[in-house]
C-alpha positions in Angstrom: 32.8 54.6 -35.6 33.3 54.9 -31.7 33.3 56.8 -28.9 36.8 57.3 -26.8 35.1 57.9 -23.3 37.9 58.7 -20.0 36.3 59.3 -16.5 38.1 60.4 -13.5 36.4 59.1 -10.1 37.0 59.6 -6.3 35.9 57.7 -3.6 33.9 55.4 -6.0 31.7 58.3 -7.8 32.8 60.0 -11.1 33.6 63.7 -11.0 34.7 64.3 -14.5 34.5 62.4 -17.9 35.9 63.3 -21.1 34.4 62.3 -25.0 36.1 62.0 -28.0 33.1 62.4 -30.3 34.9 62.7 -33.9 37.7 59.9 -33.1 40.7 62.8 -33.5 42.1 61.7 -30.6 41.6 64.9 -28.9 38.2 65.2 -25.9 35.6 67.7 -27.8 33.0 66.8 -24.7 33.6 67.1 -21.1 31.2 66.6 -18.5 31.4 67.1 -14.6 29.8 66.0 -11.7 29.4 67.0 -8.2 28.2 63.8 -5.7 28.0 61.7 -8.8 25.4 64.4 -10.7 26.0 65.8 -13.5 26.4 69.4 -13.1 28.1 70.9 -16.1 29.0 69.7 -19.5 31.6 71.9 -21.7 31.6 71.2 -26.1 35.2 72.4 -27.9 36.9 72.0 -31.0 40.4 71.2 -31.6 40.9 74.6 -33.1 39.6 76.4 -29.9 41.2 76.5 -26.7 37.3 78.3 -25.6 34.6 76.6 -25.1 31.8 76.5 -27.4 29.1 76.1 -25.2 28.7 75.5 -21.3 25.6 73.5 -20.2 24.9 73.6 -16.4 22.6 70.9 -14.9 20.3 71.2 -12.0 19.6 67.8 -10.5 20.9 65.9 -13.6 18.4 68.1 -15.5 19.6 71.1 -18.4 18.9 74.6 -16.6 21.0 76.8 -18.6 23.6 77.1 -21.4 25.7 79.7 -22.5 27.1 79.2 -26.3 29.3 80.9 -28.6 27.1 81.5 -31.4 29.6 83.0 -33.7 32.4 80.9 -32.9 34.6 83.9 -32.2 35.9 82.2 -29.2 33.4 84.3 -26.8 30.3 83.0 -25.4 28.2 85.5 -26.2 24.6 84.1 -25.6 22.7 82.3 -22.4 19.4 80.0 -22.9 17.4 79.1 -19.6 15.3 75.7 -20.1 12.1 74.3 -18.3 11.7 71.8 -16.6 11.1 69.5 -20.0 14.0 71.0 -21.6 12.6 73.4 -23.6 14.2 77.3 -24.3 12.2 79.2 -22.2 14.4 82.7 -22.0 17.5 83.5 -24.3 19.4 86.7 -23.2 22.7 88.3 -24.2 25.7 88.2 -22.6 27.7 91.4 -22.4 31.6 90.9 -23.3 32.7 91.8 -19.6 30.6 89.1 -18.0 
């Protein structure tokens, strides 16, 4: 198989690129960059206008992610990573936030 891969730039640095991971024609992955960093990656399905999980990025690096664990179309829970990546918190997200 292969990757479909778009990516939108301005003044010669990418600011957002979008995957086609399951060749449907349809972007399942986004990512987004501020100064040419990633900052923020967002998964879907075809089926779901929500995301299914938010990453944020802190100097190219995964700081937090927030993910809809019972694909009810509500992130419902938020994971904060060390510095190597690892889970080191997991709290719950209350349905207002």
């Amino acid at each position: 198989g292969s990757f479909e891969t778009t990516a939108k730039s301005r003044d010669g640095q990418v600011y957002v690129s979008a995957v086609d991971t399951d060749e449907d024609s349809i972007a399942d992955l986004r990512y987004l960059y501020r100064h040419g960093v990633l900052f923020r990656a967002e998964y879907t399905r075809k089926e779901s206008v929500s995301p299914l999980r938010i990453e944020a990025y802190r100097l190219g690096k995964l700081a937090s992610a927030e993910v809809d664990t019972d694909h009810n179309g509500t992130l419902d829970r938020r994971y904060f990573y060390d510095d190597i990546g690892e889970i080191a918190t997991v709290e719950e997200i209350e349905a207002s936030q």
